[in-house]
C-alpha positions as CSV (number, residue, x, y, z in Angstrom):
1,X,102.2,100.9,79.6
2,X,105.3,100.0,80.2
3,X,108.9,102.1,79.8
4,X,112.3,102.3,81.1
5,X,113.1,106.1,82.9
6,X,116.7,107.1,83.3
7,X,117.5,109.0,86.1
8,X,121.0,109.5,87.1
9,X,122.8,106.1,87.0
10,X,120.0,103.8,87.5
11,X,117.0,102.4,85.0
12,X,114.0,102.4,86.8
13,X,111.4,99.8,84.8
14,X,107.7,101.5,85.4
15,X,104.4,100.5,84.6
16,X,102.4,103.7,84.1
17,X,98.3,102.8,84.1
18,X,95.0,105.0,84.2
19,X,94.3,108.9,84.6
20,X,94.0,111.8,86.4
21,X,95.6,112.4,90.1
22,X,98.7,110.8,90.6
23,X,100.3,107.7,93.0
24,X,103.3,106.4,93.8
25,X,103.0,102.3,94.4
26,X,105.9,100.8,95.5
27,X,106.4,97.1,96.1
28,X,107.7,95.4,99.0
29,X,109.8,92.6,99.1
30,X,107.8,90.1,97.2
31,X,108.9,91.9,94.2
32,X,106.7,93.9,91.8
33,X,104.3,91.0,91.0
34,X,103.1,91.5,94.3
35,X,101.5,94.7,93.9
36,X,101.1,94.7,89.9
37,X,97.5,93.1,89.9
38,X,96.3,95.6,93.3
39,X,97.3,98.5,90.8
40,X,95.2,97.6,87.7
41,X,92.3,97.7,89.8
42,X,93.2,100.9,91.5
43,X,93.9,102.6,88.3
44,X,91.4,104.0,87.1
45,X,89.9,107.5,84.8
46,X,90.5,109.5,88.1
47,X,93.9,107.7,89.6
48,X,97.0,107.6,87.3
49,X,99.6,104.7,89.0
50,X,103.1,104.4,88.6
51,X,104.6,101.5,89.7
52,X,108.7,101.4,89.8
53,X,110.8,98.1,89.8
54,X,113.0,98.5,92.6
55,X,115.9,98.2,90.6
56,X,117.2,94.6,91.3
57,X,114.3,92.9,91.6
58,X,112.2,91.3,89.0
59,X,115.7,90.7,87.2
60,X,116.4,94.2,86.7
61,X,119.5,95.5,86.7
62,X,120.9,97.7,89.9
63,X,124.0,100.0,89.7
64,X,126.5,99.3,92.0
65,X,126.3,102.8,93.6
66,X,122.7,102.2,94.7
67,X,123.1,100.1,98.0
68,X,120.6,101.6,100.9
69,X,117.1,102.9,101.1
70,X,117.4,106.4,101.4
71,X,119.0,106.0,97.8
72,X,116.4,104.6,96.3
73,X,113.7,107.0,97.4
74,X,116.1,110.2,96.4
75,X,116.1,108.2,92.4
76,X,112.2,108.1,92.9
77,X,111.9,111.8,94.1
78,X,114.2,112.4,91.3
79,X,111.6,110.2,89.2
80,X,108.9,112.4,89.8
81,X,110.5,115.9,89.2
82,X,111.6,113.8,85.5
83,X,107.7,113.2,85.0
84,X,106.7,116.5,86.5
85,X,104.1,115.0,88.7
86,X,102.3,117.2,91.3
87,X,100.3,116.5,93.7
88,X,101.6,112.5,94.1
89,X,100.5,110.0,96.8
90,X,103.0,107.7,97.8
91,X,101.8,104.7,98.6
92,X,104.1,101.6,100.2
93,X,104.4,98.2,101.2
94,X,106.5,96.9,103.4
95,X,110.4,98.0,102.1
96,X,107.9,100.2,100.0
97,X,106.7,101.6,103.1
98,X,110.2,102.3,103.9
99,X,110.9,104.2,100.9
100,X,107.6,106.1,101.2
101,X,108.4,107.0,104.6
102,X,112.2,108.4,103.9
103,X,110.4,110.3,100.5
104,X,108.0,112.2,102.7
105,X,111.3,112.9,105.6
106,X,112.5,114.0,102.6
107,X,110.1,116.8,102.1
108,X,109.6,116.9,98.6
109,X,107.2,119.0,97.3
110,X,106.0,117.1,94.6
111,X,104.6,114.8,97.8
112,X,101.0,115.4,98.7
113,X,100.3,112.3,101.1
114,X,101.8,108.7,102.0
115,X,100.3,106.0,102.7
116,X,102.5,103.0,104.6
117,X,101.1,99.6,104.7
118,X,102.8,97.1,107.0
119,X,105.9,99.4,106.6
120,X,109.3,98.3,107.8
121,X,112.6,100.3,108.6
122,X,112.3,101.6,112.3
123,X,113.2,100.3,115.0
124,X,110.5,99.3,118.1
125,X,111.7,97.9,121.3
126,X,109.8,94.7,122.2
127,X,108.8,94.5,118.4
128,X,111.3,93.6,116.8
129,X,110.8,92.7,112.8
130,X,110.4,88.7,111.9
131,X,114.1,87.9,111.2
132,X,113.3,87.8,107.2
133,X,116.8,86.2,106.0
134,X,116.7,83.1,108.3
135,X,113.2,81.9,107.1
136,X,112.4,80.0,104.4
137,X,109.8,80.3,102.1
138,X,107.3,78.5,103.8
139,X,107.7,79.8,107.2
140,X,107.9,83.8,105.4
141,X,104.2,82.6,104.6
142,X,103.1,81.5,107.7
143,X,104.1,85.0,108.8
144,X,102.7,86.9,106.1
145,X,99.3,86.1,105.8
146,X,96.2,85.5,107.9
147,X,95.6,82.7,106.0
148,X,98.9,81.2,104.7
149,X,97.1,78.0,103.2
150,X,95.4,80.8,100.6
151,X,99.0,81.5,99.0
152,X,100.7,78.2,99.4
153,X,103.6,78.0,96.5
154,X,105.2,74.8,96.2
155,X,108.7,76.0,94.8
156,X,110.2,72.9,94.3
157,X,107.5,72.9,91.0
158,X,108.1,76.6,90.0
159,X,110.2,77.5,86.7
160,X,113.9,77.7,86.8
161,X,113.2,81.6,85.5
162,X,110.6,82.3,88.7
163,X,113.3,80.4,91.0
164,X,116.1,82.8,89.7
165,X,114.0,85.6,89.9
166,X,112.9,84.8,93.6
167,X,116.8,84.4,94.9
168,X,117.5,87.6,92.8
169,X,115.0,89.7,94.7
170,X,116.1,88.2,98.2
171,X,119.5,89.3,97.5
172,X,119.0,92.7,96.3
173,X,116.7,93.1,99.6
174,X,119.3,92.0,101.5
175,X,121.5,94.9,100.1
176,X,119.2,97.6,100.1
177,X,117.4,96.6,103.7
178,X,120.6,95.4,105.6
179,X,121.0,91.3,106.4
180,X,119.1,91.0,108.6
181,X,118.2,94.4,110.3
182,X,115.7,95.9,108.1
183,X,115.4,99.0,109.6
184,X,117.3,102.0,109.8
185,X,118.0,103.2,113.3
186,X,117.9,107.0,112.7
187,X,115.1,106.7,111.1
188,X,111.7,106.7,113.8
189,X,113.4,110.2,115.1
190,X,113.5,111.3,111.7
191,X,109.7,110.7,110.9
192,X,108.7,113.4,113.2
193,X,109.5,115.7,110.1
194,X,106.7,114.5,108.1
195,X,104.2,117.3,107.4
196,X,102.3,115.6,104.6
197,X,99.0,114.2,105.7
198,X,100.0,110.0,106.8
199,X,98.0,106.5,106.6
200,X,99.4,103.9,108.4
201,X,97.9,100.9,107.7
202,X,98.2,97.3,108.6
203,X,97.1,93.8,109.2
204,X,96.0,92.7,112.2
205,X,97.6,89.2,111.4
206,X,100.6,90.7,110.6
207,X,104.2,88.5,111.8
208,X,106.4,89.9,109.9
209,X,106.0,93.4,111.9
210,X,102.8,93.2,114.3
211,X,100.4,96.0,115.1
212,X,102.5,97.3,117.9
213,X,105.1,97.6,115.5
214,X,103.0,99.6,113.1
215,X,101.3,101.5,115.9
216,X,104.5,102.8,116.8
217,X,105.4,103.6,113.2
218,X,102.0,105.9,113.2
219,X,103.0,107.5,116.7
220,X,106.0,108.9,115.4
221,X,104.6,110.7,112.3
222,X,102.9,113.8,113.9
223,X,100.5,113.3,110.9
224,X,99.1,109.9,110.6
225,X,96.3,108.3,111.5
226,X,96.8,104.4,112.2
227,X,94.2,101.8,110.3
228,X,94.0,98.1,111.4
229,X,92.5,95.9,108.9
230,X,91.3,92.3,110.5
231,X,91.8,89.2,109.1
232,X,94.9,90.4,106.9
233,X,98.8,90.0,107.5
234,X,101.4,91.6,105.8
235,X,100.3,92.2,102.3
236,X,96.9,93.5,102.3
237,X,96.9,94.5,98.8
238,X,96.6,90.4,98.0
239,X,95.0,89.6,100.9
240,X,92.2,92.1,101.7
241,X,92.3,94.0,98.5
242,X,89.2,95.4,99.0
243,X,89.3,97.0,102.1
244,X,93.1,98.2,101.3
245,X,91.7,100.3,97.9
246,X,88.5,101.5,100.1
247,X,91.1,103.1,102.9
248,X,92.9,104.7,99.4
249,X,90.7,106.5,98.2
250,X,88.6,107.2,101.4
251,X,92.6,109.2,101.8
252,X,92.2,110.6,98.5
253,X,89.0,111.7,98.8
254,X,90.3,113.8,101.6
């Protein structure tokens, strides 16, 4: 099902699929396509997901007022005292990760567990994140994936709409993430406030952050443990979707 929520100033589009114990999915850069077919097979009789548009991608509108991270996961906290969710597992990919992370900072107590996959947003001496705004869309592949011929997209054939849609989400990730930092440098200190129970997973293939990167992400949160998938880069949820929803609900389970 899908419905518009109003909370504050902003219109957040969510898809709202299966039952019973809650989770927060939020998409990464790649816009909300990315994650949308990983969440009808994790929804399920026993997992209710919720997946928000970050509001300016997927050609949704974004009020000018919401310009930084941090924003968007206090509208999603504020999201889920509007649905009166308990209980919720936040679950995030990449600039979802981000926002995941800065939710459970954040403390709320409507946060039971988060779960970053290939999270950006800190900052890692010697690791520094792929330079995401000087790449094109070919060479963001290469860096993505394990296997980049797999996902190939010639976009010189895709729709004018997809093409719009595609330059849309690049710039409203260029707001929200900073051009080109994509990361937040208060933010590694900050995790050590995270007292919710932390997965930080990631692809062993990853170039967009590598494992070191994400290593480091782990280390900081006095509550993770760290989970390196092999043969998988930067989205797991297309790329090793199996193993990605066993490591889920392996979490939920506990």
């Amino acid at each position: 099902m899908n419905n518009t929520v109003h909370i504050g100033q902003n219109d957040i589009l969510l898809t709202d699929q299966g039952a019973g114990h809650p989770v927060l999915l939020l998409h990464g850069g790649a816009g909300p396509a990315s994650v949308s077919g990983f969440a009808e097979r994790l929804a399920s009789d026993e997992t209710r997901v919720l997946v928000p548009t970050h509001p300016g991608f997927g050609g949704t509108p974004r009020h000018e007022s919401l310009t930084t991270i941090r924003a968007i996961a206090d509208v999603y906290i504020g999201l889920l005292d509007d649905l009166d969710l308990r209980e919720v597992t936040v679950i995030g990919n990449s600039i979802g990760g981000w926002i995941a992370a800065e939710m459970a900072v954040a403390r709320s107590p409507r946060i039971a567990g988060v779960i970053l996959v290939d999270a950006v947003g800190i900052q890692v001496p010697g690791h520094p994140i792929a330079d995401f705004f000087s790449l094109t869309l070919p060479q963001v592949a290469e860096l993505s994936y394990h296997d980049p011929a797999r996902f190939a997209v010639d976009q010189a054939a895709l729709p004018a709409a997809a093409k719009q849609e595609m330059a849309g989400n690049r710039a409203t990730l260029s707001v929200y993430a900073g051009d080109p930092a994509m990361a937040d440098p208060t933010l590694r200190a900050r995790l050590a406030g995270i007292t919710v129970p932390a997965l930080v997973v990631w692809g062993d293939s990853d170039r967009i952050a590598t494992p070191d990167y994400g290593r480091a992400y782990a280390k900081a949160i006095p509550t993770a443990k760290f989970l390196l998938l092999t043969k998988t880069g930067h989205l797991p949820q297309l790329e090793n979707p199996d193993e990605l929803e066993k490591a889920i609900h392996d979490f939920l389970r506990r």
